[in-house]
C-alpha positions as CSV (number, residue, x, y, z in Angstrom):
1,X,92.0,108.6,91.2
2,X,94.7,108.8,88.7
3,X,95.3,105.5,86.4
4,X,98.4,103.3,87.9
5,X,99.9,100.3,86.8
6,X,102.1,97.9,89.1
7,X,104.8,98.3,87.1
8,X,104.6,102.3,88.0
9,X,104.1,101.1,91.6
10,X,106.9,98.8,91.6
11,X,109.7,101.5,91.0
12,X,108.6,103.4,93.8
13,X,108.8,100.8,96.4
14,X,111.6,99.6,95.1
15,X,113.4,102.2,95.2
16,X,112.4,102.7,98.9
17,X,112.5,99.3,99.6
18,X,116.2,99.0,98.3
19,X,117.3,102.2,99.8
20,X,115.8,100.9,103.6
21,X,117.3,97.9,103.5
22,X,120.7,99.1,102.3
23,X,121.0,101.5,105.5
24,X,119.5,98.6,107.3
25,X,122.5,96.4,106.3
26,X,125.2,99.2,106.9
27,X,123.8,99.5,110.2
28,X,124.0,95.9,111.0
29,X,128.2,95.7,109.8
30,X,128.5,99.1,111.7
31,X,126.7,97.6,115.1
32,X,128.7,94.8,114.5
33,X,132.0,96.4,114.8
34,X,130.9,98.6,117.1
35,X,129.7,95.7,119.6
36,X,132.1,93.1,119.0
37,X,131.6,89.3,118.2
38,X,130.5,88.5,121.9
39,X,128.0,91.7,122.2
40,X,126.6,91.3,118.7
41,X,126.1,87.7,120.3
42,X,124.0,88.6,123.4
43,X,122.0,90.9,121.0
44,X,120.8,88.5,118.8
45,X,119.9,86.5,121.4
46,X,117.7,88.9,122.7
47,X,116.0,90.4,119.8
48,X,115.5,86.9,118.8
49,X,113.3,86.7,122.1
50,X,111.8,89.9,121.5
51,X,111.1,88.8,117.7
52,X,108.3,86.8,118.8
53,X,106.8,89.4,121.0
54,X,107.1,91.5,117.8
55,X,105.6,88.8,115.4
56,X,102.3,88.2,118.2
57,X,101.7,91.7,118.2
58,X,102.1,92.9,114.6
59,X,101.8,89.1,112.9
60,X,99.3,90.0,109.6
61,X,97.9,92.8,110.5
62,X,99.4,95.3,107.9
63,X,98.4,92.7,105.2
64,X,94.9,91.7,106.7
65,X,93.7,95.3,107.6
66,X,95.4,96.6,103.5
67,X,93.1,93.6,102.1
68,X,89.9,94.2,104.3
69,X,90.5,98.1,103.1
70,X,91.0,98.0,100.1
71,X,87.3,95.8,99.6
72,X,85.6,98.6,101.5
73,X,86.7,101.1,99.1
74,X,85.8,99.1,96.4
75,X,82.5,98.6,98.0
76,X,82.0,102.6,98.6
77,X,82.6,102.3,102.1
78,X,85.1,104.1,105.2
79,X,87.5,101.6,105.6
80,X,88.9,103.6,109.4
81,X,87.3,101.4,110.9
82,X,89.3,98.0,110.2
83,X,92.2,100.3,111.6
84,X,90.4,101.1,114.5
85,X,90.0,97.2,115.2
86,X,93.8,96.3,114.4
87,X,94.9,98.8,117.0
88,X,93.4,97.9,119.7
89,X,93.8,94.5,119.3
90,X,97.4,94.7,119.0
91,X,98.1,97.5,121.2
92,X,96.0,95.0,124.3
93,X,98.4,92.2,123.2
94,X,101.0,94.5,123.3
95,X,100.5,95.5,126.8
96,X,99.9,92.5,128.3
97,X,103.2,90.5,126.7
98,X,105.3,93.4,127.8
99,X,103.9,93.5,131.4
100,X,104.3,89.7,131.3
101,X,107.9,89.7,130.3
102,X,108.7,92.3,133.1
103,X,106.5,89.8,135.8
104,X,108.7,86.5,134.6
105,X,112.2,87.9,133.5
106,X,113.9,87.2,136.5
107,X,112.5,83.7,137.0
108,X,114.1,83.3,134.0
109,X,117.5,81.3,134.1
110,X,118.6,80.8,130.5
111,X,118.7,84.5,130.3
112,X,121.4,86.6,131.2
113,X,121.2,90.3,133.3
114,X,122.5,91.9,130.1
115,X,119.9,90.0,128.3
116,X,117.0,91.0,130.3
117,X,117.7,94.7,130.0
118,X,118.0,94.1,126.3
119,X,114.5,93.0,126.0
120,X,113.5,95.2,128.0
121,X,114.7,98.8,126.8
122,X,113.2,97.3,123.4
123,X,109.2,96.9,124.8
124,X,108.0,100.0,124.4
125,X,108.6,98.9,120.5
126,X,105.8,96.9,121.0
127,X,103.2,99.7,121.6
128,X,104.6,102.0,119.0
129,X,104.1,99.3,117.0
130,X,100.6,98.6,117.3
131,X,100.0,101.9,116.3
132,X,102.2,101.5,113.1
133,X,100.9,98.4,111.8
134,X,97.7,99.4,111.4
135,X,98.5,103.1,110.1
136,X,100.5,101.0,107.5
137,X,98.1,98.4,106.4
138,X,95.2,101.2,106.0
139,X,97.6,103.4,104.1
140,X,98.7,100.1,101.9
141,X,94.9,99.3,101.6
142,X,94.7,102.9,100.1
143,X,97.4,102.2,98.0
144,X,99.7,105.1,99.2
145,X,102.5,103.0,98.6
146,X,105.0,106.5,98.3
147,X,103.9,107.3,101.8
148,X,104.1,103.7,103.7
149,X,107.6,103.2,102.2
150,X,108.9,107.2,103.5
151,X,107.7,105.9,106.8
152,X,110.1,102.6,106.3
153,X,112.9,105.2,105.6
154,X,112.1,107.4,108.1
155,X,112.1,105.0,110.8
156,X,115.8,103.3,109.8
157,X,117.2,107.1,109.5
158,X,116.3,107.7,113.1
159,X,117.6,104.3,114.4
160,X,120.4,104.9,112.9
161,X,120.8,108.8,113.8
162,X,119.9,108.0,117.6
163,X,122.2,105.2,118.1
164,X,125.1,106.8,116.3
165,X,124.4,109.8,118.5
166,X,124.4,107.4,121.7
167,X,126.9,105.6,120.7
168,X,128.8,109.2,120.1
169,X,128.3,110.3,123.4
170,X,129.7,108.0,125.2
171,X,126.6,105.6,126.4
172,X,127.0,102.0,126.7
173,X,126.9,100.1,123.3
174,X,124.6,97.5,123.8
175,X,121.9,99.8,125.5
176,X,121.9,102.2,122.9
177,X,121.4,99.6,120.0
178,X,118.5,98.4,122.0
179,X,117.3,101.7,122.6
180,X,117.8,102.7,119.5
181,X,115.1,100.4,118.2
182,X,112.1,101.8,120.4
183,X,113.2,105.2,118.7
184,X,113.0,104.4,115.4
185,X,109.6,102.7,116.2
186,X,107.6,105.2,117.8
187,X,109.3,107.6,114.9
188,X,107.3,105.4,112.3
189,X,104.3,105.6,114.7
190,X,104.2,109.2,114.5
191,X,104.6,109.3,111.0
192,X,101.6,106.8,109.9
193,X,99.3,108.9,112.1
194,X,100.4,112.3,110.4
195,X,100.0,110.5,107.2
196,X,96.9,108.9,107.9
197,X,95.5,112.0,109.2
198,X,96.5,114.2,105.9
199,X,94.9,111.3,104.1
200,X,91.0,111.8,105.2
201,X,91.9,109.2,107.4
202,X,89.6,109.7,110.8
203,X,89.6,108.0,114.8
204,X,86.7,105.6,114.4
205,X,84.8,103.2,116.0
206,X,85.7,99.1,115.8
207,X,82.5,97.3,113.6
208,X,81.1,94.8,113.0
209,X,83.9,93.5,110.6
210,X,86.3,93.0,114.1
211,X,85.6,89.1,113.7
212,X,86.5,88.6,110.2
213,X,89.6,90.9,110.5
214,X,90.7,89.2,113.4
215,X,90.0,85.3,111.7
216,X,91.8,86.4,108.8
217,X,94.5,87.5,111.4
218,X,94.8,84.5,113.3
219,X,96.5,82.0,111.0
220,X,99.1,84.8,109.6
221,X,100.0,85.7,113.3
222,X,100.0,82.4,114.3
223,X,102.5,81.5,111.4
224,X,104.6,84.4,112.1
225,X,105.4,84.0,115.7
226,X,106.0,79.9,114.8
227,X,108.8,81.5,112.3
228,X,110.4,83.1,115.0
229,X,110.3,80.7,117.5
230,X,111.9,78.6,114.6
231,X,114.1,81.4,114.1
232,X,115.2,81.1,117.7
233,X,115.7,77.5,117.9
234,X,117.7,77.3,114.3
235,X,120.5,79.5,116.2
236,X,120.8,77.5,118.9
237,X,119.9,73.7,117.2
238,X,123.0,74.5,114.1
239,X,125.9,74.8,116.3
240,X,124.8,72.3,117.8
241,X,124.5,69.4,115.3
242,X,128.1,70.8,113.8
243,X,129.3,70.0,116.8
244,X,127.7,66.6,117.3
245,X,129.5,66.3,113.8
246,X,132.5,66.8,115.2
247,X,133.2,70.3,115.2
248,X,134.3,72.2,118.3
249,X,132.1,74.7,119.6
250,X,134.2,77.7,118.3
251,X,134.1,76.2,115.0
252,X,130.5,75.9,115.0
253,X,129.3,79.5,116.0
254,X,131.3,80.5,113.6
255,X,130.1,78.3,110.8
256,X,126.6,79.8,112.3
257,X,127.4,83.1,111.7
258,X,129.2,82.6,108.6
259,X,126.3,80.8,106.8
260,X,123.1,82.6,108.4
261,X,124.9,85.4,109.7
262,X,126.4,86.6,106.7
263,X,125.6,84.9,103.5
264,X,122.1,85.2,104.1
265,X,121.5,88.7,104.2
266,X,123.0,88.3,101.0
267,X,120.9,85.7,99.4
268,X,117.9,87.8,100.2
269,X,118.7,91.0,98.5
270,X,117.2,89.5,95.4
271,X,113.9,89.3,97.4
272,X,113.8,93.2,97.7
273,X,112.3,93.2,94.1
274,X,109.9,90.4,94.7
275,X,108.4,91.6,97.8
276,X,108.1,95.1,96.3
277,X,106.1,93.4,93.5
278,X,103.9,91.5,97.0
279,X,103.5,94.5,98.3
280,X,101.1,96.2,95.5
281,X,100.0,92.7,94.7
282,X,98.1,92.7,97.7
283,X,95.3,95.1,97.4
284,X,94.7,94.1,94.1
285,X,94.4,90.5,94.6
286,X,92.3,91.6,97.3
287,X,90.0,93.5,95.2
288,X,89.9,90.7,92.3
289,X,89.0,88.1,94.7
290,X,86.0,89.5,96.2
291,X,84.4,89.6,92.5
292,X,86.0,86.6,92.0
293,X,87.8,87.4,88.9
294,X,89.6,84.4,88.1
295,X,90.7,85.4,84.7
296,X,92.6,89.0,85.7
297,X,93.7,86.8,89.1
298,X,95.5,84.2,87.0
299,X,97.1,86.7,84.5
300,X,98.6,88.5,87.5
301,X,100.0,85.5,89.6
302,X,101.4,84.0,86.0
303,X,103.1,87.4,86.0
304,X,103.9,87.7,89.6
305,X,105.8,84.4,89.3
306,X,107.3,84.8,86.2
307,X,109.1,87.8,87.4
308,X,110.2,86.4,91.0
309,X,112.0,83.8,88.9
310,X,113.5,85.9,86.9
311,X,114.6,88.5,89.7
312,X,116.3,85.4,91.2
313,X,118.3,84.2,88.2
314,X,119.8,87.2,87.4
315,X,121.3,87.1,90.7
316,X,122.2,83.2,90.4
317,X,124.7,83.3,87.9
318,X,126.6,86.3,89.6
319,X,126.3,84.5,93.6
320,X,128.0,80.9,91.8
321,X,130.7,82.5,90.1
322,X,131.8,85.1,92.4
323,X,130.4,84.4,96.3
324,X,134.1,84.0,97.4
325,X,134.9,87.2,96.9
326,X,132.5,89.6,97.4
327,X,131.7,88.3,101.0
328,X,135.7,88.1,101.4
329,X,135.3,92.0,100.1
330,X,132.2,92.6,102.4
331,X,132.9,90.3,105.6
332,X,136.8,88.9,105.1
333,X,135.2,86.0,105.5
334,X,135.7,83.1,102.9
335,X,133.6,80.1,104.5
336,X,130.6,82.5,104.0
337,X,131.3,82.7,100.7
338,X,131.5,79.1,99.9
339,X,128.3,78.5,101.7
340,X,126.7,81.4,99.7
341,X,128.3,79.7,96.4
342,X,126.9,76.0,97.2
343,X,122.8,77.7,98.3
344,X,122.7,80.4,95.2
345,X,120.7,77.7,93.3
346,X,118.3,78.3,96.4
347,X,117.3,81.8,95.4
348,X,115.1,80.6,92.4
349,X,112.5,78.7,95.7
350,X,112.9,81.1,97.4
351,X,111.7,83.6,95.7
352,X,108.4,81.9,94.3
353,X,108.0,81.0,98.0
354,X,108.1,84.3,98.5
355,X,105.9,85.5,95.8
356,X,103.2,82.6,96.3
357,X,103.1,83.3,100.3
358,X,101.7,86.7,99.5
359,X,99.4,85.8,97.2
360,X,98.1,83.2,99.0
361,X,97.0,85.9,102.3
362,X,95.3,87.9,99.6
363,X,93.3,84.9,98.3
364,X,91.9,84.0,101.6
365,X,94.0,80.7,101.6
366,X,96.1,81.9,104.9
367,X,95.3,79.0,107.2
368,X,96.7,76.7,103.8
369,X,99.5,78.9,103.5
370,X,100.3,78.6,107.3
371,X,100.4,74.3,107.2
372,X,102.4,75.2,103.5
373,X,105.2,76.7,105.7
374,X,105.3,74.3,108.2
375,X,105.9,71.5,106.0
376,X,108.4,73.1,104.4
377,X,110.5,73.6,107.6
378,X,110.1,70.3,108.8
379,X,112.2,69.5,105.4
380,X,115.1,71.3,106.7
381,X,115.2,69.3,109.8
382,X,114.8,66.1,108.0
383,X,117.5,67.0,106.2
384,X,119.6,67.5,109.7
385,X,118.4,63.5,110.1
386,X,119.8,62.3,106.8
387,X,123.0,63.9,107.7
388,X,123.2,63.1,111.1
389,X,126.7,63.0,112.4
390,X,127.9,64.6,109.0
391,X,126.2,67.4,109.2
392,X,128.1,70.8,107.7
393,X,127.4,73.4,106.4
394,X,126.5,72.5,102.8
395,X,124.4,70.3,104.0
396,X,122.7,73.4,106.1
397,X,122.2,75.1,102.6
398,X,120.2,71.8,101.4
399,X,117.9,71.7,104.0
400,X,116.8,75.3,103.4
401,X,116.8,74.4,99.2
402,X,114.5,71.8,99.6
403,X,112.2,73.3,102.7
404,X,112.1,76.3,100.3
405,X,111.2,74.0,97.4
406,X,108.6,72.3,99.2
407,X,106.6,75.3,100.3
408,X,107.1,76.4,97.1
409,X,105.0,73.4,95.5
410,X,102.7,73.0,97.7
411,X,101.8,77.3,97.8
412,X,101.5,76.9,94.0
413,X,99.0,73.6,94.2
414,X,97.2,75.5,96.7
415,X,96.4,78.8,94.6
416,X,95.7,76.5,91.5
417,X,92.9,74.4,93.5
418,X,92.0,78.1,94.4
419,X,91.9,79.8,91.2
420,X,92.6,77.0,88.6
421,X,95.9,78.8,87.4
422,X,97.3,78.1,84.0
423,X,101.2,77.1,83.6
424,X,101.4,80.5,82.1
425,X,104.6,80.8,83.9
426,X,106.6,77.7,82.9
427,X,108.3,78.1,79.3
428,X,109.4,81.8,80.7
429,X,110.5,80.7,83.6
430,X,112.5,77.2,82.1
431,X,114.1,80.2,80.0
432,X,115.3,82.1,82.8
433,X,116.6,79.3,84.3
434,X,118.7,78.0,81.3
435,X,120.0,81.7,80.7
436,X,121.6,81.4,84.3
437,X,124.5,78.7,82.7
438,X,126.1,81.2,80.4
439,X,125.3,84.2,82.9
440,X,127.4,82.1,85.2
441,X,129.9,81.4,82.8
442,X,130.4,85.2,82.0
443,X,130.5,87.0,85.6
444,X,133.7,84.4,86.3
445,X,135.6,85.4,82.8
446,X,134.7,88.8,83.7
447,X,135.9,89.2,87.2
448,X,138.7,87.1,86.1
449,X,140.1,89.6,83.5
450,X,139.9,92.2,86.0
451,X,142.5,90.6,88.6
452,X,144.7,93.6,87.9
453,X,142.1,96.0,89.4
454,X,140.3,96.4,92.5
455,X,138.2,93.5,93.7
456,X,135.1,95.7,94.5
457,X,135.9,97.0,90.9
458,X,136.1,93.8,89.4
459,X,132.7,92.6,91.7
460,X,130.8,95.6,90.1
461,X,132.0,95.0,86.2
462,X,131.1,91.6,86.4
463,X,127.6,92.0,88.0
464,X,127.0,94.7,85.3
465,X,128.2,92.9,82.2
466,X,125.9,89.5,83.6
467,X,123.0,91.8,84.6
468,X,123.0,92.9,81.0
469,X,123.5,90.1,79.3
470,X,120.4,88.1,81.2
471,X,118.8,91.1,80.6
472,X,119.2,91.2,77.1
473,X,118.5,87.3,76.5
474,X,116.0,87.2,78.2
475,X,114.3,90.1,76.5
476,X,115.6,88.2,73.2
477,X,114.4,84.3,74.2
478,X,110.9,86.1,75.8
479,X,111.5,85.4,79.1
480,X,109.6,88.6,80.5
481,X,106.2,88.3,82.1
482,X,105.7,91.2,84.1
483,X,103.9,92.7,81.2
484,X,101.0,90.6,82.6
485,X,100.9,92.2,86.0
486,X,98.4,95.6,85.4
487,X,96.2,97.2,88.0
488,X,92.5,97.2,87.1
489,X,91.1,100.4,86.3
490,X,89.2,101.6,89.3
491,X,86.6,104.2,89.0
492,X,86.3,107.1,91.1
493,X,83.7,106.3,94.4
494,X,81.8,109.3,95.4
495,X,82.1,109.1,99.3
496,X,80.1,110.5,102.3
497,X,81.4,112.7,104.7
C-alpha cells in the first residue's frame, strides 16, 4: 500500500466534499423556487418524518462497520464480513419501518394527503440505503476515500439530473423532488457495489463479530434518530415560542426559516473542512486504539482540534462583518443575515463539537458521546426557559452557542479521561481566536471600499483579503497544528484468497 498522510487525504475529500455540497445547496434554492414557500413547507415536513426513518436505518453504520474494518485489516483478516452483517441488519429495519408507515399512514391525522405520498414515493430510499451504507463504511474502512466521495457526487448529480428532467417534463413538483430522492439513492447503491466489487470486495457470510458491530451500532443509531426527532420538534416548538412572545404566526415561520432555514446552511459550510478531516480520522483512530497507542492518539486529536478551530475562525471574522449582505445577495433576506451576524461566534463550538463527536465513535466512547449530545440540547431549551415570553431570534442563536458549547466540553473531558490528552491544542487555538478581531475588522473596511462595485464582488474581495490575512498570521503567530495529524505507516498484509 502506498504511504499517505491525512493531509494528502484531506484534499481529496474536500474537494469532493465541497463540490457535493455546493450542488446540494443549488439544488435546495432551485427546489425552493421551483416549489414555492407553501410546497417547500409541506416538504420539509415530510422529509423531516422520513429523516428519522433514514437515521434508524443508516444511524452509525458507515462509521461502525469503517472502524470494525479497518481493525480486521490491521489484524490480517477479510473484513466482508462486518458488511455483510450491516446489510442485513439495516436492509430488515428497513423493510419493516417502510411496511409500517404504509400500515399506519392513514390513521395518521397530523398528516396531510400530500404529506403521506411525500413519504411515501421517498421509502424505497430506505432499501437502497441499506445497501449504501454498508458499501460505504467498508470502502471507508479500506480507506478508499477517492471512491466513497465519487459515489457522494454521483448520487447528488442524478438527483439533481432526474428531478430537473421531471420537473422539465411537466410532472408535478412536489412528486418529483420526492422522487427524485429514491433516484439518487439507489444510484449511490449501485455505485458502492461496483466499487466494492472492483475492490476484492466479495458476498460473505455475517460472523461472529454481528454482536459487537451491532453494540457499537446501538448508541450512534440511537443518538441519530433522537437528533432527528429533535430536528422535527425544533421546527414546530420555534414558531411557536416567537409567537408566545408575541409575534404573529406569519412572523414567526418566517423568523424560522430565516434563522434555520437560511443562515444555517451557511454557518455549516465551515464544517465541510472539519468533517473531511473526521472522515479519515476515523480509521485511524480506529486502528490506534486497538493497540492502544495513546501517544500517536493524543498527537492526532491535538491536531484534529487545533485545525477545526482554526477552520472556524477564518470564517468568523468574514460572517460578523459581512452576514447582512451576503444572505441579502444569496436569499434577499436581511433578518437572516442579522441572525447569522449575532451566532458566527458559534462556529468556533461547533466545530470542536463536530471534531470531538467523531473522535469519540472511533474511541469506543459512543454511548458517552450519545448522553454528551443530549445534554447539550437540553441547553438550548433551557435557554427557551430563561427567555420565556422574550424569546427572539437572537436568543434562538444563544441556545444553540451554549448547547454547542456544552457538548463541546463535556466530548473533550470524555476523550481526556479516555486517553489522558494533553492541552496541546490550547495556545494555537487562543491564537486563532485572537486573530479573528482584526480579521473582522479587515473584511468590513474591505467590503466597504468596494461600495462602488458589485456586492458579490465586493463579498468575494473581502473573504479573500481576510482569508489571507488569518492565513498569513496565523502561519506567522504559529497557530497551525495540522502538521500533527499523520497516518501511521502501515505495512503491507499478505492476504488469503
Amino acid at each position: 500500500m502506498k504511504k499517505r498522510t491525512i493531509v494528502g487525504s484531506l484534499f481529496v475529500i474536500t474537494f469532493f466534499t465541497v463540490l457535493d455540497r455546493g450542488l446540494g445547496f443549488v439544488f435546495k434554492i432551485f427546489i425552493s423556487r421551483v416549489l414555492g414557500a407553501e410546497k417547500m413547507g409541506i416538504y420539509q415536513m415530510a422529509f423531516s418524518l422520513f429523516a428519522v426513518f433514514l437515521s434508524a436505518v443508516t444511524g452509525g453504520i458507515p462509521i461502525v462497520v469503517s472502524k470494525f474494518t479497518a481493525r480486521k485489516i490491521k489484524e490480517g483478516k477479510s473484513a466482508d464480513s462486518i458488511a455483510a452483517v450491516a446489510f442485513w441488519f439495516s436492509f430488515s429495519l428497513s423493510v419493516v419501518l417502510s411496511a409500517g408507515f404504509l400500515a399506519v399512514a392513514p390513521l395518521i391525522n397530523s398528516l396531510s394527503a400530500t404529506e403521506r405520498l411525500a413519504v411515501t414515493l421517498m421509502l424505497p430510499s430506505l432499501v437502497f440505503s441499506s445497501v449504501y451504507c454498508s458499501l460505504r463504511g467498508n470502502l471507508w474502512g479500506k480507506e478508499k476515500f477517492f471512491l466513497v466521495s465519487v459515489v457522494e457526487v454521483v448520487e447528488q448529480i442524478v438527483r439533481i439530473g432526474s428531478c430537473a428532467a421531471m420537473f422539465a417534463l411537466g410532472f408535478e413538483p412536489l412528486r418529483s423532488v420526492a422522487v427524485s430522492l429514491s433516484i439518487g439513492c439507489l444510484a449511490s447503491a449501485l455505485c458502492c457495489l461496483v466499487f466494492f466489487l472492483a475492490c476484492g470486495g466479495k458476498p460473505a457470510k455475517p460472523d461472529s463479530d454481528a454482536p459487537a458491530l451491532l453494540k457499537s451500532n446501538a448508541p450512534l443509531t440511537l443518538s441519530r434518530v433522537i437528533n432527528a426527532l429533535f430536528s422535527s420538534f425544533t421546527s414546530f416548538a420555534v414558531p411557536w415560542l416567537f409567537v408566545m412572545s408575541g409575534y404573529t404566526q406569519s412572523q414567526a415561520n418566517a423568523m424560522l426559516g430565516a434563522s434555520l432555514g437560511m443562515a444555517m446552511p451557511l454557518l455549516f459550510i465551515p464544517g465541510t473542512l472539519v468533517s473531511s478531516l473526521a472522515f479519515v480520522l476515523i480509521p485511524h483512530l480506529g486502528s490506534m486504539n486497538v493497540k492502544t497507542d495513546k501517544n500517536q492518539i493524543n498527537k492526532t486529536v491535538n491536531g484534529a482540534i487545533t485545525f477545526a478551530v482554526i477552520v472556524s475562525c477564518a470564517f468568523i471574522g468574514f460572517f460578523s462583518a459581512c452576514a447582512v449582505p451576503i444572505c441579502k445577495t444569496i436569499y434577499n433576506n436581511e433578518e437572516s443575515g442579522i441572525f447569522l451576524r449575532s451566532v458566527a461566534w458559534a462556529l468556533l463550538p461547533m466545530s470542536v463539537e463536530s471534531i470531538t463527536s467523531s473522535m469519540m465513535n472511533s474511541l469506543d466512547l459512543e454511548i458517552r458521546g450519545f448522553v454528551n449530545g443530549i445534554v447539550g440540547y437540553v441547553m438550548l431549551w433551557l435557554v427557551a426557559v430563561v427567555f420565556w415570553g422574550k424569546f427572539t431570534i437572537d436568543a434562538l442563536g444563544l441556545g444553540f452557542a451554549l448547547s454547542w458549547c456544552l457538548s463541546a466540553v463535556l466530548q473533550i473531558v470524555s476523550i481526556r479521561k479516555k486517553t489522558g490528552l494533553g492541552s496541546g491544542f490550547l495556545l494555537p487555538s487562543v491564537k486563532a481566536v485572537l486573530l479573528c478581531f482584526p480579521t473582522a475588522t479587515l473584511a468590513a473596511n474591505v467590503y466597504g471600499a468596494c461600495s462602488l462595485v458589485s456586492p458579490i464582488l465586493g463579498l468575494l474581495a473581502s473573504f479573500a483579503a481576510q482569508a489571507a490575512f488569518f492565513c498569513g498570521a496565523c502561519l506567522l503567530f504559529g497557530a497551525v497544528g495540522i502538521s500533527s495529524i499523520k497516518a501511521p505507516r502501515r505495512k503491507k498484509t499478505a492476504q488469503k484468497a
